[in-house]
C-alpha positions, -999 to +999 in steps of 0.1 A: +126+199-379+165+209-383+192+184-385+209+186-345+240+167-362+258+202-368+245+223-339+259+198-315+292+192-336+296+230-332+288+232-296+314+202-288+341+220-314+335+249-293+332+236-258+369+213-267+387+251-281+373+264-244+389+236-227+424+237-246+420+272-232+427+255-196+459+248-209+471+282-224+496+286-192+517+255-199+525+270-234+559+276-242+575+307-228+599+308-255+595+326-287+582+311-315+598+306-344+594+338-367+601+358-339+634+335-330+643+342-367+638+381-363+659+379-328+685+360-347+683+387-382+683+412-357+652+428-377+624+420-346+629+459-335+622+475-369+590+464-379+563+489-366+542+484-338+503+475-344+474+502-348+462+484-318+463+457-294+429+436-283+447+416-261+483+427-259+505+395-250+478+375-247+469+387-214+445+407-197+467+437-178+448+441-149+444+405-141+466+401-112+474+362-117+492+354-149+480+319-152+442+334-153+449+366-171+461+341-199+430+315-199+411+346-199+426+361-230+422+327-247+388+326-239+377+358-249+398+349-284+378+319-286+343+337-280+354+362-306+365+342-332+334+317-328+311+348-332+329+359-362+322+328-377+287+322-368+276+358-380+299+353-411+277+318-411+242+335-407+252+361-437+260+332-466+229+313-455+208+346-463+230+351-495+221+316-505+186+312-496+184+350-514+197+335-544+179+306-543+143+322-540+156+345-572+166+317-591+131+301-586+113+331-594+133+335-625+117+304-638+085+312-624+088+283-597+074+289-564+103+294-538+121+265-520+109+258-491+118+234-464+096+210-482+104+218-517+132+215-541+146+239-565+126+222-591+093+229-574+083+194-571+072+183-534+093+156-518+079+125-513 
């Protein structure tokens, strides 16, 4: 059976970024501070604009509520980013168990399972 320790650290990691979401309105309205220093330089209109915009301004356009339209863009960040990072998750524990199984079979071990070692030798 798999270890629950890190499924349900993930789920409480993710379940505490959704609810700092809640909070996303009471952010700061002012800029922060590169973009103060590029108001100051007088250098914030020259850079050039992005090939695109998921979320422009961190808020949903047709959301007619500000507050909302804002916990909504947070949460979709959230979702997004947390997706990212489970597939990119999924994809190095493939790599590895790839390289593990070709490692064994290089020295003519039978491949680790989830009761063997790397050695070959079964767990006691």
């Amino acid at each position: 059976m798999a270890k629950k320790g890190p499924i349900v650290l993930l789920v409480a990691g993710l379940g505490i970024a959704l609810l700092v979401t809640l909070f996303s309105p009471l952010a700061s309205s002012e800029p922060d501070g590169l973009e103060r220093v590029a108001e100051d330089k007088a250098f914030l209109d020259k850079g050039r604009d992005a090939p695109y915009e998921v979320i422009a301004d961190y808020a949903f356009p047709w959301v007619e509520n500000e507050d909302v339209a804002t916990i909504l863009a947070g949460v979709v960040g959230v979702v997004l980013v947390a997706a990212f990072v489970f597939v990119l998750g999924l994809a190095f524990t493939a790599l590895s168990r790839r390289t593990a199984a070709r490692t064994s079979a290089d020295r003519g071990l039978p491949p680790p399972g989830p009761d063997r070692r790397l050695t070959g030798r079964k767990e006691s």
